[in-house]
N, C-alpha and C positions, 0 to 999 in steps of 0.2 A: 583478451578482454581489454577494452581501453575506459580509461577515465577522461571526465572532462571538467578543466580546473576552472570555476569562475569566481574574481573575487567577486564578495557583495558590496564593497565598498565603489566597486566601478565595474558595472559589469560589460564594458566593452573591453576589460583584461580577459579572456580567456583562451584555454589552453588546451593539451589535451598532453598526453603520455601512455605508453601501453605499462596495464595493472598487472599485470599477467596473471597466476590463478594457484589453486595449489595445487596442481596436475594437469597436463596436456588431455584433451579431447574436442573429437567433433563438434559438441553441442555443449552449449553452456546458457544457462539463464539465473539470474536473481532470482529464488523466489522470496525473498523477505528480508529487511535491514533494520537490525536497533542496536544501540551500543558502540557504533563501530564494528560489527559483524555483522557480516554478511551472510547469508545461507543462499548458499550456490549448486547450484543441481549442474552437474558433465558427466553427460551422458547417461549413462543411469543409476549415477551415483550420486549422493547428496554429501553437500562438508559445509560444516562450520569453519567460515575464514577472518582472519583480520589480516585485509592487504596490508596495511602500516607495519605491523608487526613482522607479516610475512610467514605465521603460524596459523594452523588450522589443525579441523578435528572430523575425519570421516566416520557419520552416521552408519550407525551398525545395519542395516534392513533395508532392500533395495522394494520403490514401487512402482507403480503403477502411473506414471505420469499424466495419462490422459483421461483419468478421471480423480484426480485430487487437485484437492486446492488448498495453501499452503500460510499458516500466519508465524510469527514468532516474536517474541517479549518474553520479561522479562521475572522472574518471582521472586519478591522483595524478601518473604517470608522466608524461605527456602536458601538465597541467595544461588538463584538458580537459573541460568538460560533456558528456556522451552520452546520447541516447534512443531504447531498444534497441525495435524494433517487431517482432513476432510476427505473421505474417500467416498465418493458416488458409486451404491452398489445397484445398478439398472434393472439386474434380474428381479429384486426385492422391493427396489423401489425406495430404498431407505441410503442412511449416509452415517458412515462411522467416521469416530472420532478418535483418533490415536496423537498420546503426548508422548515427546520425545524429549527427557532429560539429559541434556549438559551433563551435569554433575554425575549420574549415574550410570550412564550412555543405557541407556536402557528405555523401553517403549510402554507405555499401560493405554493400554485400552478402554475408551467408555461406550457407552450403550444409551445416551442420553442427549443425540443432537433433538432440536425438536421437530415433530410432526408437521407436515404440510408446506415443505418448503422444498424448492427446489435451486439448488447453488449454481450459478452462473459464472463464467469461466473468466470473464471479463473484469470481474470486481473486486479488486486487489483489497488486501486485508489493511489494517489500521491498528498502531498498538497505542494504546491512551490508559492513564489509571489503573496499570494489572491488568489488563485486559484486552483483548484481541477483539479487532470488531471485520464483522463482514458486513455485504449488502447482499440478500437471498432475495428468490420470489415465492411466496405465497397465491398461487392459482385461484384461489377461494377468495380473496379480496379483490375487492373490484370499489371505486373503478382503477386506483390506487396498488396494483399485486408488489411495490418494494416492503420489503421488512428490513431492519438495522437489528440486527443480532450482536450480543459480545458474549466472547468465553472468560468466562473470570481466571487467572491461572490460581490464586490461592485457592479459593475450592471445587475448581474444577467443572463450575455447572454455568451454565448458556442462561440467558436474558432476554429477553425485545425490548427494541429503546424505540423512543418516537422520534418519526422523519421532520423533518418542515415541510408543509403541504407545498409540494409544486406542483401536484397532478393535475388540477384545474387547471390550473394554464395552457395545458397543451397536453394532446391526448401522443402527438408524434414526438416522444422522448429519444434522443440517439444514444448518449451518452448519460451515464450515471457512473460515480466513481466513491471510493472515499479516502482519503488523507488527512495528515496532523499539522497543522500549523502553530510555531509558538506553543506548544504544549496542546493546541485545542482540537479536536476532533473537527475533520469538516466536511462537506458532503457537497460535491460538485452537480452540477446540474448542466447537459448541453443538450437545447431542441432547438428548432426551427430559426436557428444562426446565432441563437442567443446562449449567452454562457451565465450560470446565476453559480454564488459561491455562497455557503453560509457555515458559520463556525457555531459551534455550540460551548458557548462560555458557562456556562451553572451545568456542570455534567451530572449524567442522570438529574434532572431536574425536567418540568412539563415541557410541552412546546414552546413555551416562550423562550428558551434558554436559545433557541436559535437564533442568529442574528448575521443577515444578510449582511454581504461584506461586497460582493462584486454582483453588476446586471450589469452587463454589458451586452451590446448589439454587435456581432463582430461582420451583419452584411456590410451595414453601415462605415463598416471601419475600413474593410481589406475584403473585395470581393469575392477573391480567393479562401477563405477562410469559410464561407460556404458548404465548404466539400471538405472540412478540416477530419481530416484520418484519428488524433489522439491529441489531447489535451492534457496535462499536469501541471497541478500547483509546486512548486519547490519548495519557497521560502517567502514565508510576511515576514516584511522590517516593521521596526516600532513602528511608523508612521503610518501603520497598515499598508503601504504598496505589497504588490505580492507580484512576485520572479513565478512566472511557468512558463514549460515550455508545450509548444504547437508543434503540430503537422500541419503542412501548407503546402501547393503543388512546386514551391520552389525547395522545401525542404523542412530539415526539422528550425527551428527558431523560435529563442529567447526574447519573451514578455516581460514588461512588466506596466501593472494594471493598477488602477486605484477607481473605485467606484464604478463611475460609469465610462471611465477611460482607457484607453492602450498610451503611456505615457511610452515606450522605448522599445522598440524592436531591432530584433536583430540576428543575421539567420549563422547559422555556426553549422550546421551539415548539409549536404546536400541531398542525403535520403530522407525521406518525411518519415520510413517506419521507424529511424532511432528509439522514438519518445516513448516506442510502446515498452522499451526495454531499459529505461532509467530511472535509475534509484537515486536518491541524496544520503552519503555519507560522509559520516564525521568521524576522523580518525580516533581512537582510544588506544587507550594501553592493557587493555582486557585482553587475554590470551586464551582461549579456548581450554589449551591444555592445563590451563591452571584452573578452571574451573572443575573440570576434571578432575581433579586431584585432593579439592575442597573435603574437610569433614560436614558433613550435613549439620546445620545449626538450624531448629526451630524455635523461635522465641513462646 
């Protein structure tokens, strides 16, 4: 596994170095990053890792990879790390929900995702305010089938938040995503060569709390970007630009964007799948094993 260093102070500095992992295998994927840990799935095993530290913690219970989907954050209340698993049961038509405690190493099961949705493999999780958020579909809503769902982790029970309407716009949606920027929740939008970005600043709060940040045209920009494979936001600076990175036929390649513009590009690999597989992390001093070892405090 390799890391890729860029400062934000100038991002034509960067770097890369191998991270390496806390055990050898074939396969290896991120499925989820807060804290400075990572939660790393090799091969059919799952561990709680901090590269910096270079400590980690293997998850007691081996699954099913090809129908889970994966969040994890943080519980204030608990002082606890949790990695919430989503398993699609096809036969039944239904989706369980199994949390897995840090602190306890131990797994509970609930019985309470909700009815009429179907999780989509695409839609990487979000952790904001306690809480884990996915993007599901809803078959039954029309014309509009996204839902924004969060797991709360202090009590355990699921939510529906409101999208920003961009269904109008265009019925040929390619992309939908969601990520954190700056603390704020935000919900990516890519159709017909156009990328929209919008933050939701007043959390849990109506539809207005939404607030478009990026519409950009990217035929207009880079004709190649047409046929763009994977898009991610990284990082907004105070001044609001915001660092993502693209798939493009020349490869993967560092954005960065303000409003209605591409102010700075620049391509750093030459395979365009990289992006589908990169996380932003921030080093800490959190050790797995010391969470582990915690006495349970609830206030």
């Amino acid at each position: 596994m390799r890391a890729c260093t860029v400062s934000l102070s100038s991002v034509q500095n960067v770097g890369g170095y191998y991270l390496g992992g806390p055990c050898t295998g074939d396969y290896r994927q991120i499925l989820a990053s807060y804290d400075g840990l990572l939660c790393i799935r090799i091969d059919q095993s799952v561990y709680i890792w901090n590269p910096f530290l270079k400590t980690h913690s293997k998850i007691l219970a081996l699954t099913d990879f090809r129908t889970c989907y994966y969040g994890f954050g943080y519980d204030s209340r608990r002082d606890d790390y949790k990695l919430i698993k989503l398993e699609r049961i096809r036969c039944r038509d239904t989706t369980e929900t199994e949390v897995y405690s840090l602190r306890s190493r131990s797994w509970t099961k609930l019985d309470n995702f909700p009815n009429g949705y179907k999780h989509n493999l695409k839609f990487t999780s979000a952790f904001v305010n306690g809480s884990v958020h996915w993007l599901a579909i809803n078959l039954f809503l029309k014309p509009n089938p996204f839902v924004l769902f969060s797991f709360d982790l202090l009590d355990n029970k699921y939510r529906e938040m409101i999208l920003p309407e961009f269904w109008p716009v265009s019925r040929y949606v390619v992309d939908v995503k969601l990520c954190v920027l700056r603390g704020m929740l935000c919900v990516l939008v890519y159709w017909n060569f156009c990328l929209v970005l919008w933050a939701m600043k007043d959390y849990y709060s109506d539809q207005k709390s939404w607030t478009k940040i990026l519409d950009i045209r990217f035929d207009l920009v880079f004709d190649e970007y047409c046929t763009a494979v994977d898009i991610k936001p990284f990082y907004m600076y105070e001044n609001g630009e915001v660092l993502m990175g693209v798939s493009s036929k020349h490869g993967t390649e560092l954005l960065i964007c303000k409003d209605n513009s591409v102010l700075f590009r620049e391509i750093i690999f030459g395979n365009p799948y990289l992006i589908h597989y990169a996380f932003v992390h921030v080093e800490s001093l959190i050790s797995p094993l010391r969470v582990e070892n915690r006495e349970e405090f609830i206030p």
